[in-house]
Backbone as CSV, one residue per row, in Angstrom:
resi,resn,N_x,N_y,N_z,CA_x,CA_y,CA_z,C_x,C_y,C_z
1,UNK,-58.607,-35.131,0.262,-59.799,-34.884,1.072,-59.864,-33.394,1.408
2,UNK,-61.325,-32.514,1.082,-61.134,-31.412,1.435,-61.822,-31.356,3.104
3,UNK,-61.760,-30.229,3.760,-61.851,-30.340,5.369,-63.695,-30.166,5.012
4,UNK,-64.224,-30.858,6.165,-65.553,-30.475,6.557,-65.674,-28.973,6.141
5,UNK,-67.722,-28.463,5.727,-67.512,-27.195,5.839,-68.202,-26.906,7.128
6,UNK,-68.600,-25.878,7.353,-69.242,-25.580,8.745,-70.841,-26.245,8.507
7,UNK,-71.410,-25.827,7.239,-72.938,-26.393,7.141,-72.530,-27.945,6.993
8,UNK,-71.907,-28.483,6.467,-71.853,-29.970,6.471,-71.449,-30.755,7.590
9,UNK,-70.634,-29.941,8.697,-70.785,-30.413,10.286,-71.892,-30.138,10.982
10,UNK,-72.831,-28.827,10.509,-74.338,-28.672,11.571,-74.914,-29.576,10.797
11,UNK,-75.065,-30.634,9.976,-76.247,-31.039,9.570,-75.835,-32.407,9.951
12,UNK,-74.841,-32.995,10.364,-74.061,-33.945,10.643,-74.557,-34.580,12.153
13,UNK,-74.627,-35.426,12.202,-74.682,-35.880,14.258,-73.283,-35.835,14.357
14,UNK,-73.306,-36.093,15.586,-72.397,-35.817,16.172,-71.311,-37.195,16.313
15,UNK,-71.711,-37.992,15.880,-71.054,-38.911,15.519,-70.371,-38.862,14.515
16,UNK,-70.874,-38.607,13.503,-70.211,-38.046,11.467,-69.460,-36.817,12.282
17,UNK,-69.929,-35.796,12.664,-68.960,-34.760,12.766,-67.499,-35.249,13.257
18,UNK,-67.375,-35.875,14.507,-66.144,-36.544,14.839,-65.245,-37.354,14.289
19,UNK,-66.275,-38.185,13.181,-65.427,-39.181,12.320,-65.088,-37.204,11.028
20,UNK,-66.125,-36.955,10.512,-65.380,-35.816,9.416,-64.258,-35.031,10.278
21,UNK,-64.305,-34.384,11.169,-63.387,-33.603,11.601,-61.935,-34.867,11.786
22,UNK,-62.055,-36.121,12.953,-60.978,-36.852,12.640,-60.482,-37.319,11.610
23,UNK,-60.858,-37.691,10.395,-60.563,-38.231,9.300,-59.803,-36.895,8.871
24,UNK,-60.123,-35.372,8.873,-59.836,-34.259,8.401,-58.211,-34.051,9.329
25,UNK,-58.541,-34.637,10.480,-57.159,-33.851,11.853,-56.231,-34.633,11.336
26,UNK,-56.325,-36.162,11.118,-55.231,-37.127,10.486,-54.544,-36.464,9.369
27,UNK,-55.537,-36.234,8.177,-54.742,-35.906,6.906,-54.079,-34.633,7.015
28,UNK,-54.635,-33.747,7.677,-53.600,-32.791,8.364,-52.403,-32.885,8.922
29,UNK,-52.518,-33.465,9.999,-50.928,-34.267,10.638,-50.354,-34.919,9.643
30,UNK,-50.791,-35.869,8.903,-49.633,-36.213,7.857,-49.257,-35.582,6.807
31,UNK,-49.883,-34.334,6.557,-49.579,-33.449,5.503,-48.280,-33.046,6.402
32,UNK,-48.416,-32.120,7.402,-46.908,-31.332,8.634,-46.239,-32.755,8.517
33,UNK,-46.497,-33.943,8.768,-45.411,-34.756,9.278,-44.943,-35.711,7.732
34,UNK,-45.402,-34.895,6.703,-45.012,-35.519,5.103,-45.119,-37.225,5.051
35,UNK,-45.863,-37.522,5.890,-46.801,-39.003,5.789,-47.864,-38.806,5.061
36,UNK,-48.307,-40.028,4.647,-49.614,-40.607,4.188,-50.617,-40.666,5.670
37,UNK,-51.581,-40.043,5.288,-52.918,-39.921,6.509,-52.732,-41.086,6.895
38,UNK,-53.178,-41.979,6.026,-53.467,-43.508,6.787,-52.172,-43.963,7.753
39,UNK,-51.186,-43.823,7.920,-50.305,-44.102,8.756,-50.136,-43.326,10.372
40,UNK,-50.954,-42.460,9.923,-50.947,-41.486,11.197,-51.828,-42.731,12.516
41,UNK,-50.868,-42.815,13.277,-51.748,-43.327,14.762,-52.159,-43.181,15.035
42,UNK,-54.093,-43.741,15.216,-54.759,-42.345,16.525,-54.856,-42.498,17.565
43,UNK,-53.909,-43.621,17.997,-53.800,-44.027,19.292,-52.442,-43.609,19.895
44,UNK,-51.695,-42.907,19.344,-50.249,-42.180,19.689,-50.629,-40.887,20.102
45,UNK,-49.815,-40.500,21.203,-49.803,-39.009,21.681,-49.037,-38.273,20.460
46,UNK,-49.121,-36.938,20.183,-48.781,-36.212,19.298,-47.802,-35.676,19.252
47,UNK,-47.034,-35.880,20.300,-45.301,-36.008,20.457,-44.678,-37.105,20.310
48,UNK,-45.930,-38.249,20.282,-45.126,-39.699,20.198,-45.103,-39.768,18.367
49,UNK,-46.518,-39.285,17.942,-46.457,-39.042,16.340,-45.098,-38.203,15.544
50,UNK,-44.540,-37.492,16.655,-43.402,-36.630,16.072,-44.422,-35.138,15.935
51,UNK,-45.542,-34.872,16.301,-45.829,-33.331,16.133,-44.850,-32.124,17.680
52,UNK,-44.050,-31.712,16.960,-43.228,-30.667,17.831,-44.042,-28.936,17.818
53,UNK,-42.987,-28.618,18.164,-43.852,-26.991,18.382,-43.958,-26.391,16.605
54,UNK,-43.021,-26.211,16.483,-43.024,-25.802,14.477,-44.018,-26.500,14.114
55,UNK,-44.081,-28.335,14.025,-45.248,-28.418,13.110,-46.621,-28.193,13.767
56,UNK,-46.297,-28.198,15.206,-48.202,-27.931,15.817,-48.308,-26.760,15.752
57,UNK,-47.417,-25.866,15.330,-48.026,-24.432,14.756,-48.641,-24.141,13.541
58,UNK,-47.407,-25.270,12.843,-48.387,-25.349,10.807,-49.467,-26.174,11.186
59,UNK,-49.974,-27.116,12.441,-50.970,-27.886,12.298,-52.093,-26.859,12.694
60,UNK,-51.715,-26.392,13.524,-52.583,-25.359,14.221,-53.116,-24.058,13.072
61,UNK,-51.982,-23.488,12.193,-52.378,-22.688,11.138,-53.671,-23.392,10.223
62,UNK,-53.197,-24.687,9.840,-53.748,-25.297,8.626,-55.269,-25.227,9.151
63,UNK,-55.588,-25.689,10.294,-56.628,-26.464,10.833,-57.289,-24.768,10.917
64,UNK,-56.996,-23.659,11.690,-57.807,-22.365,11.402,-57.910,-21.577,10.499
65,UNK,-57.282,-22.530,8.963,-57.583,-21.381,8.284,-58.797,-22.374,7.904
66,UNK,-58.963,-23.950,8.029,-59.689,-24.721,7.280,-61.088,-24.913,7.819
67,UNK,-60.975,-24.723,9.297,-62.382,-24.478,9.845,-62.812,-23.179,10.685
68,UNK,-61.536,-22.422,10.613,-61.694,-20.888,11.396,-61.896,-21.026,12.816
69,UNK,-61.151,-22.451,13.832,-61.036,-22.246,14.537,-59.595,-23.286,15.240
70,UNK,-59.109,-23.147,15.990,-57.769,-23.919,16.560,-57.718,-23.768,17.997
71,UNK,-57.236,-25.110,17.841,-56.976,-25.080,19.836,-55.802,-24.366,20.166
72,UNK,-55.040,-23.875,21.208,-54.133,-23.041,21.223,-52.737,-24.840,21.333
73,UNK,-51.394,-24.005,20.874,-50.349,-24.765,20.744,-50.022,-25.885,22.045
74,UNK,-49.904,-25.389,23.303,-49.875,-26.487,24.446,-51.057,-27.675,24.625
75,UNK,-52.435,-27.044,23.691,-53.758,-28.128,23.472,-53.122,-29.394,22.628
76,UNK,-52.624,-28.442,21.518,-52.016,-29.568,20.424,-51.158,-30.587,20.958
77,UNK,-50.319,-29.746,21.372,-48.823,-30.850,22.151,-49.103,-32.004,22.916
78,UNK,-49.969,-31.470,24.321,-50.339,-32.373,25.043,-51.407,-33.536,24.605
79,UNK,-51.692,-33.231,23.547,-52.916,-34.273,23.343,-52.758,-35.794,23.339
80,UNK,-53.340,-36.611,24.476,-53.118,-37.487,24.709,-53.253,-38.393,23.172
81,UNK,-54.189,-38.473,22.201,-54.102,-38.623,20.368,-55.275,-38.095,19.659
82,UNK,-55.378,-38.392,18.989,-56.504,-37.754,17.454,-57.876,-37.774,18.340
83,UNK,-58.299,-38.406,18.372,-59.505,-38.506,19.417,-60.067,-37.232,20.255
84,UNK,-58.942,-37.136,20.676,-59.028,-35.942,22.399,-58.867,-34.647,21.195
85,UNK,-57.949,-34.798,20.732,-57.943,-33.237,19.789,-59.474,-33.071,18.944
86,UNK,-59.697,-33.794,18.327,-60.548,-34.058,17.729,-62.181,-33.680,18.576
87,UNK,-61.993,-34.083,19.588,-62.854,-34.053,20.381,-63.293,-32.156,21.088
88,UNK,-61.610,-31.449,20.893,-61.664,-30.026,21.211,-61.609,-29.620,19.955
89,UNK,-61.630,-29.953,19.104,-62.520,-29.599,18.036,-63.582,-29.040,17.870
90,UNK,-64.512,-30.268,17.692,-65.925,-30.534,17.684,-65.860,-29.117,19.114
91,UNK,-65.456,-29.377,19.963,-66.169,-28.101,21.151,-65.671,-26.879,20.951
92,UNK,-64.314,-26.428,20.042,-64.265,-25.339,19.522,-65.422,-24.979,18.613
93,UNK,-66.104,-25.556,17.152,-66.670,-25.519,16.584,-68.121,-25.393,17.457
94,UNK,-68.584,-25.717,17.997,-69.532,-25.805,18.531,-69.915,-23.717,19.263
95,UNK,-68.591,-24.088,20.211,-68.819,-22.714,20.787,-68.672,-21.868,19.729
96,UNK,-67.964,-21.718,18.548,-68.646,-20.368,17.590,-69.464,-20.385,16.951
97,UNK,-70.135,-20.895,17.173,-71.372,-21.383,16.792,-72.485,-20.748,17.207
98,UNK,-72.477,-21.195,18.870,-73.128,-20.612,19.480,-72.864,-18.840,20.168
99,UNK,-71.632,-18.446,19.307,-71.467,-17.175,19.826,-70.610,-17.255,20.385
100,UNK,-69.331,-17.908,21.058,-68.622,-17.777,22.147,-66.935,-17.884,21.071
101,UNK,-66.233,-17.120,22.084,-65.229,-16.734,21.110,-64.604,-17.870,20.580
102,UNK,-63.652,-18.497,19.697,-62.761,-19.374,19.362,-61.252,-19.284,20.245
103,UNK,-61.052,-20.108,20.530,-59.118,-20.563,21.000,-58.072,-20.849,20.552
């Protein structure tokens, strides 16, 4: 799966954007955590998934080079699961969008 591009999330509701960007945050995490996407929980916190500081930094790399924007490392950690990250996503993306810096 390649990641959403930026025109294929503005043309998207906001519903598709959340499922493209989550479907995109999963196969990410199981790429760092050398799983198969589909096994990834999205109902597990991301310390309960096994994401530590090393891989939420490669998660964090992967994810800004793939949409040019990332939540900062304590966003990643704490994330209650895929959803909530997913969710500061979509509002990272959004704000550079509209002009406002990325995190």
């Amino acid at each position: 799966m390649t990641p959403p591009t930026r025109t294929e999330l503005a043309a998207a509701s906001p519903a598709r954007q959340e499922r493209l960007i989550g479907d995109y945050l999963c196969q990410e995490i199981g790429r760092v955590l050398h799983c198969p996407a589909a096994t990834v929980d999205r109902h597990q916190t991301m310390t309960d998934l096994g994401v530590g500081s090393m891989s939420g930094l490669e998660l964090r790399r992967r994810i800004r080079a793939a949409l040019g924007v990332a939540p900062d490392l304590p966003t990643i950690l704490r994330a209650e699961n895929t959803h909530v990250l997913t969710l500061r996503l979509v509002d990272l993306l959004g704000a550079t969008t509209a002009g406002a810096p990325s995190a």
